[in-house]
C-alpha positions in Angstrom: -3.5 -4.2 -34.7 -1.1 -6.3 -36.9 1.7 -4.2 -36.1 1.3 -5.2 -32.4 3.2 -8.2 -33.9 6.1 -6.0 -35.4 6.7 -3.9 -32.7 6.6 -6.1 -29.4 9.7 -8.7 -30.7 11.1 -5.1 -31.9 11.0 -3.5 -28.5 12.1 -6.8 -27.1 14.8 -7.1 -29.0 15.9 -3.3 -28.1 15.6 -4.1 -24.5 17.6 -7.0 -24.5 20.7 -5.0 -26.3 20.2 -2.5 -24.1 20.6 -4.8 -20.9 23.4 -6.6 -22.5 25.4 -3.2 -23.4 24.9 -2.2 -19.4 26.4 -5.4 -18.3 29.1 -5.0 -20.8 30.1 -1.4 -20.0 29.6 -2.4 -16.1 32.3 -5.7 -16.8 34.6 -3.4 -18.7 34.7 -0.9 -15.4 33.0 2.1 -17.3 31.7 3.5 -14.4 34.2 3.0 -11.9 35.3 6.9 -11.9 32.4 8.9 -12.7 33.8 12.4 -11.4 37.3 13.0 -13.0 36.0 13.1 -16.7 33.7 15.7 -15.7 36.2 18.2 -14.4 39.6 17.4 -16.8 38.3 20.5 -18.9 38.7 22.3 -16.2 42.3 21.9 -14.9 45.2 23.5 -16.0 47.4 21.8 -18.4 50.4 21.3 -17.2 53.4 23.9 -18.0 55.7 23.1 -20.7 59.2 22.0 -20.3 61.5 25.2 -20.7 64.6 24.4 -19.9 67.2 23.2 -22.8 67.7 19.7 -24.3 71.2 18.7 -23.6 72.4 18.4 -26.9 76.3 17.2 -27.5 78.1 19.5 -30.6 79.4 16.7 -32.7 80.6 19.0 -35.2 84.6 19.1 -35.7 86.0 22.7 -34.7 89.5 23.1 -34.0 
């Protein structure tokens, strides 16, 4: 019956962090987009570039 003692501030204590991380994530706009994390595995990465760098020849050839 003693622990009764331990365990209700503990679960308090758990609850209030808990409450206080939702508010934080909600202020910080964690859940404004809830659907495009879920499908970025999905998508096709973008091609690569392929076509040349433009690169000047600075070397000295007569």
């Amino acid at each position: 019956m003693n622990i009764l003692l331990v365990l209700i501030p503990v679960t308090a204590l758990v609850v209030i962090v808990g409450v206080a991380l939702f508010f934080w994530a909600v202020n910080h706009q964690q859940f404004d987009d809830l659907d495009t994390p879920g499908i970025l595995p999905l998508l096709d990465e973008p091609a690569p570039d392929t076509t040349p760098a433009a690169t000047e020849d600075t070397t000295n050839t007569p």
